[in-house]
C-alpha positions in Angstrom: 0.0 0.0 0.0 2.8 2.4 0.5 4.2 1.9 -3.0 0.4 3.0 -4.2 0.5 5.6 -1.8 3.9 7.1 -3.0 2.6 6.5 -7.0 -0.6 8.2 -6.3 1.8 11.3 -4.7 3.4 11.4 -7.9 0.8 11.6 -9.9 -0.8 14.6 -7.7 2.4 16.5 -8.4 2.1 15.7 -11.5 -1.7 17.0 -11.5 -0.4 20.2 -9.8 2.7 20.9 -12.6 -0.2 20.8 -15.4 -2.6 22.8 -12.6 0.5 25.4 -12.8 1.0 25.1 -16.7 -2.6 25.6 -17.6 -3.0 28.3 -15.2 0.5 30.2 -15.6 -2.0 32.2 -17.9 -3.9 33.7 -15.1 -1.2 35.5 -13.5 1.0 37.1 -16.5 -1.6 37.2 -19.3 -2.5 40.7 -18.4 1.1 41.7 -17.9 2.5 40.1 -21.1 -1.1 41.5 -23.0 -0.3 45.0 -22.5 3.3 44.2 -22.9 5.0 45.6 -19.5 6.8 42.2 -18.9 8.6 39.8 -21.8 6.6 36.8 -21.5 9.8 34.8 -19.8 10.2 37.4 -17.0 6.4 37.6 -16.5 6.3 33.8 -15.6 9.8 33.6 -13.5 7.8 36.7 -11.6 4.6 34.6 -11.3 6.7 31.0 -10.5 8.0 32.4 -7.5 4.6 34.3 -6.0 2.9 30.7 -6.7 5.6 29.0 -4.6 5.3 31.6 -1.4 1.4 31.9 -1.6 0.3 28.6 0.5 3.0 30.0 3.2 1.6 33.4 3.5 -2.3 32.5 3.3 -2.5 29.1 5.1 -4.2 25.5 4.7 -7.9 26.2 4.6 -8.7 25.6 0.8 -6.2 22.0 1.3 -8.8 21.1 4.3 -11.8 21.9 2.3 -10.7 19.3 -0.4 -8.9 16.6 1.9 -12.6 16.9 4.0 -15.0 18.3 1.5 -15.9 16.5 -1.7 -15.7 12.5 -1.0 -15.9 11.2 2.3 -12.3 10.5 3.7 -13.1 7.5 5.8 -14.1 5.8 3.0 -12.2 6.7 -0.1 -9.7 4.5 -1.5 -6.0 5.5 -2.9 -7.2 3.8 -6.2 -10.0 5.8 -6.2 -8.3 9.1 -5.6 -6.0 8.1 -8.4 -8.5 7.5 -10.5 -9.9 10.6 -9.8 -6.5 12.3 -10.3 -6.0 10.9 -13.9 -9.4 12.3 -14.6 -8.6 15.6 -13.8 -4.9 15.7 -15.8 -6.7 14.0 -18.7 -9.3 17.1 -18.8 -7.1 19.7 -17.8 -4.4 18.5 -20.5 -7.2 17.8 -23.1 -8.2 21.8 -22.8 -4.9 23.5 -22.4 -4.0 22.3 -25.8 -7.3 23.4 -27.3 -6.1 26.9 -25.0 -9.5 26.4 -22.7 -8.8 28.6 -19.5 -10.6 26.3 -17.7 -10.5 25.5 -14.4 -8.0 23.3 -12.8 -9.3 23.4 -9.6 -13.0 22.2 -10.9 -11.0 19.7 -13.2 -9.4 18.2 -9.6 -13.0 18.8 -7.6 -14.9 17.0 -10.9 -12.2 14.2 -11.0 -12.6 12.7 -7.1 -16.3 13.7 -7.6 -16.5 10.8 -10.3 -14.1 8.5 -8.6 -15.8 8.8 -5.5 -19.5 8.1 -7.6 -17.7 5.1 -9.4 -15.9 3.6 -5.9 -18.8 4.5 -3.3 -21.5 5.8 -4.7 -23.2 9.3 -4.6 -24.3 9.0 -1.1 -20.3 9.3 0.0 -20.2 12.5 -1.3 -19.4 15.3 1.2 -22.5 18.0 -0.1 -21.4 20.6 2.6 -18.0 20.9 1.1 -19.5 21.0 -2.8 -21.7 23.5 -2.0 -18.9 25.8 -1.1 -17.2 25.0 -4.1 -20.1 25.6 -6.6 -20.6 29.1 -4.8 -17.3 29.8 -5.7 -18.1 29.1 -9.6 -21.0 31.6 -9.5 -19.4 34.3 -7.2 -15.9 33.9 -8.8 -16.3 35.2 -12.3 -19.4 37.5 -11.4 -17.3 39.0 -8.6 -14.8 39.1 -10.9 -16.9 41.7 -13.6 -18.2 43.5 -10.5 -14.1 44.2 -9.2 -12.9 44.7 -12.6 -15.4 47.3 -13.3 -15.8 49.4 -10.2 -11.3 49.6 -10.2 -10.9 50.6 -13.7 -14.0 53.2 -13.3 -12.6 54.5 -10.5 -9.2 55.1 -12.0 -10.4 56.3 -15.5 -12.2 58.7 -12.8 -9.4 59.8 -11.1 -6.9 59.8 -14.1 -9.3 61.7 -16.4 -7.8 65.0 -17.0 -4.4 63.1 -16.9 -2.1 63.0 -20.2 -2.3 59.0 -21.4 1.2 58.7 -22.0 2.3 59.6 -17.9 -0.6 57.6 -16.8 -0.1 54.0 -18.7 4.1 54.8 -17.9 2.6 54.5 -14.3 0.3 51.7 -14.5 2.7 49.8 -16.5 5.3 50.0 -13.2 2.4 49.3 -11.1 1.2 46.3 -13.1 4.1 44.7 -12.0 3.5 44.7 -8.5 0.0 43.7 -9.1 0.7 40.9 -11.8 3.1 39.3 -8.3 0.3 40.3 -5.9 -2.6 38.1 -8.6 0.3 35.4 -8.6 0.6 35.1 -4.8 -3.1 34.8 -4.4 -3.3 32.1 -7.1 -0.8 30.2 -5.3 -2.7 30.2 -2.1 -5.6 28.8 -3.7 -4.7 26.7 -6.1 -1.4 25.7 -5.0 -3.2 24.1 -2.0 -5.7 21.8 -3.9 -3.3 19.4 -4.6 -1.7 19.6 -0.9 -4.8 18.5 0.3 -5.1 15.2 -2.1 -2.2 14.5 -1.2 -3.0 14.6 3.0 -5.7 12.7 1.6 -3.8 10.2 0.0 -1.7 9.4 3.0 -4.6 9.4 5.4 -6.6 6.9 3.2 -3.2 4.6 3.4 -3.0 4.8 6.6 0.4 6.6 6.9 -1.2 9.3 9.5 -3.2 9.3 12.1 -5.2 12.8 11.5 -6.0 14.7 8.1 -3.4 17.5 8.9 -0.8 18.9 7.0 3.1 18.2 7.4 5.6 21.0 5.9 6.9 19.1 3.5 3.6 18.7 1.2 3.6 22.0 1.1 7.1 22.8 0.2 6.6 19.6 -2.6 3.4 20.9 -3.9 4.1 24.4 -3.8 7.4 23.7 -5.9 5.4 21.4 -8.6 2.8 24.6 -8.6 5.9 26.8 -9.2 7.7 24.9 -12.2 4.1 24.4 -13.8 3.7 27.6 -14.4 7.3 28.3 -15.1 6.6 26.4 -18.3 3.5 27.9 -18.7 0.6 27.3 -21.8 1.4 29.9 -24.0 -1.5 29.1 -25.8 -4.0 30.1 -22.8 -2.1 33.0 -22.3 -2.8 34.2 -25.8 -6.5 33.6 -25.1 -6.9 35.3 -21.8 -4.6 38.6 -22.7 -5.4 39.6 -26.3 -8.5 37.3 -27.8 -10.8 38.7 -24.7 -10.2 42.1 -24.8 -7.1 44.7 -25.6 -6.0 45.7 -22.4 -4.2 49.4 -21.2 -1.7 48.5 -18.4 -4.3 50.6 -15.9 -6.9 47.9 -16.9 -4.6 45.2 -16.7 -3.4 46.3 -12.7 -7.5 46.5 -12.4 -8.2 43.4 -13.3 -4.7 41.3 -11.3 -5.7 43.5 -8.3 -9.4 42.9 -8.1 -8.7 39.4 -8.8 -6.3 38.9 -6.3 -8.3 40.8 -3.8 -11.3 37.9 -4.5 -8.3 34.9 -4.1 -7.5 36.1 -1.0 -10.7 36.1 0.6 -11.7 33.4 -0.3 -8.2 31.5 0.4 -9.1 33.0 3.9 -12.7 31.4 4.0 -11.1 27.9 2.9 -13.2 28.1 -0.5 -12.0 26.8 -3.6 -12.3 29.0 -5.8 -11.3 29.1 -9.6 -8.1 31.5 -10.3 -9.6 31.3 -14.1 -13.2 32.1 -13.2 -11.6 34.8 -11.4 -9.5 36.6 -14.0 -11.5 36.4 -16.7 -14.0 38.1 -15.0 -12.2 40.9 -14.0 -10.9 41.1 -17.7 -14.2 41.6 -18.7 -15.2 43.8 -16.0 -12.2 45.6 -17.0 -12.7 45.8 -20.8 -16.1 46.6 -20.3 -15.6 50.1 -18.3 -14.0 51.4 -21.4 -16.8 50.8 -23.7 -18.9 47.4 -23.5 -17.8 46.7 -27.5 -14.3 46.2 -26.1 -14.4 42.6 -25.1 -15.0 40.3 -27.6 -18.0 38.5 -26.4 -18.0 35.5 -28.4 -14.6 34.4 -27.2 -16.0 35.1 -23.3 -19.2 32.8 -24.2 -16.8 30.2 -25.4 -14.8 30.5 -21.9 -18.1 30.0 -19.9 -19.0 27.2 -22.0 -15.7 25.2 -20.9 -16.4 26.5 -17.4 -19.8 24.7 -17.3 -18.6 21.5 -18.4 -15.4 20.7 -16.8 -17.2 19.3 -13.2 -19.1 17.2 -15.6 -16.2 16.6 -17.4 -13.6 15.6 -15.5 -15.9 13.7 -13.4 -17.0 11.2 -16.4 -12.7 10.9 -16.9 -12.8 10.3 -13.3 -15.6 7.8 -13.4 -13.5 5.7 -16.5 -10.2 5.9 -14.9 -11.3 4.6 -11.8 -13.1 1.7 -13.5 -10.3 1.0 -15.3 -8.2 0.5 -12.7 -10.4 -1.5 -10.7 -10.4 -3.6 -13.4 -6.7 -4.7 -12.5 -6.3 -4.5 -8.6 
């Protein structure tokens, strides 16, 4: 069982690399969109904020998934990896089709199916679910609402100012506020996989109590970190040009009102999608200069891969875990 155990770690850093490669997007796209950072520097900046964010924000998003979707007492390591190579298959599937879907749903969808396939529905924890599908509707909605009431303000404070001084400034500022959206990122998603892997050791038996040793969190932190390192370029192009052309004062709108949402709900131990999060303060963002700014057809297509990777990554789940029942 401890061979299993140690596999099924593995394959969780390997969920939170492609978690950090898919999602490298969400941190510099704005940053590299209105072209204040070269597209290397922007993800060596947003690689180290993704490592230091579980340090500075804490656990409670890893005990909301270690306690929160399937029932630990009952879950099986074949089951969570089953789960887990549901959610890489999905995750992988959309960032080459440049989907800025969400990883985090992708893992939540994933146990979600193993946990149907291995136990049943009835195992499923529905107090912990519900926080996570509040966090898809207040996420992206928040999102607008953030990115819209920052870039107003500042088009109302900076209106009489020349542009040239003004994006100068923003474009400096966007810097701080591209590491700030980073960090945030980091202590949300960066702690998703931490708590599968708690979960994995509890379920083999290897401790006592669902809590959360230092290590995990320097190993997950570090997959998190090299993930986005190596970032989906293609993702990237989606979320900071196709949406909307961003000034660098919208861009520091949209990483600050998006970081602003990560943190609280980091805080409240809520799962939250970094994607769903960004891509509504984009629009929000775009919006405030004249609502024919974002290209709407590209942000329908967005919410369409939002509303079917749960569904998803939960049918992968579902396969996967068959499958390897099929053999042990």
């Amino acid at each position: 069982m401890i061979e299993i155990a140690i596999g099924a770690i593995i394959v969780a850093l390997i969920f939170d690399f492609v978690n950090g490669f898919n999602d490298s997007a969400n941190s510099v796209a704005t940053v590299i969109g209105t072209r204040v950072l070269k597209p290397i520097h922007a993800v060596g900046l947003s690689a180290a904020m993704n490592f230091i964010g579980p340090f500075v924000f804490g656990v409670a998003v890893a005990t909301t998934i270690a306690k929160g979707i399937v029932s630990p007492d009952d879950i099986t390591v074949y089951m969570i990896v089953g789960g887990l190579a549901g959610a890489i298959g999905w995750s992988t599937l959309c960032t080459y089709f440049g989907l800025p879907i969400s990883n985090s749903h992708s893992l939540v969808g994933g146990i979600m199916g193993a946990g149907i396939a291995g136990l049943g529905f009835e195992k499923l924890v529905y107090g912990g679910l519900t926080k996570v599908f509040a966090g898809i509707v207040i996420a992206p909605i928040g999102g607008i609402i953030f990115g819209l009431l920052l870039t107003t303000l500042i088009i109302t404070i900076f209106a009489n100012y020349k542009p040239g001084p003004v994006n100068k400034t923003f474009g400096k500022l966007q810097i701080i506020s591209s590491a700030w959206f980073a960090l945030t990122h980091g202590a949300n998603d960066g702690q998703k996989t931490m708590g599968i892997i708690v979960l994995i050791l509890f379920s083999a038996g290897m401790i006592p109590e669902l809590d959360m040793p230092l290590w995990v969190i320097f190993a997950a932190a570090t997959a998190m970190g090299l993930g986005t390192f190596f970032g989906g370029y293609k993702v990237i192009k989606t979320l900071g040009v196709k949406i909307t052309k961003l000034r660098p004062y919208q861009g520091f709108a949209a990483e600050t009102g998006g970081g602003l949402m990560l943190a609280i709900f980091a805080v409240l131990g809520i799962p939250a999608s970094t994607t769903h999060a960004i891509t509504g303060t984009i629009m929000g963002s775009g919006a405030a200069r004249r609502k024919r700014a974002v290209r709407w057809k590209v942000s329908r297509q967005i919410v369409f891969s939002w509303l079917i990777t749960i569904p998803g990554a939960a049918l992968m789940g579902i396969g996967f875990t068959y499958l390897i029942h099929l053999f042990v």
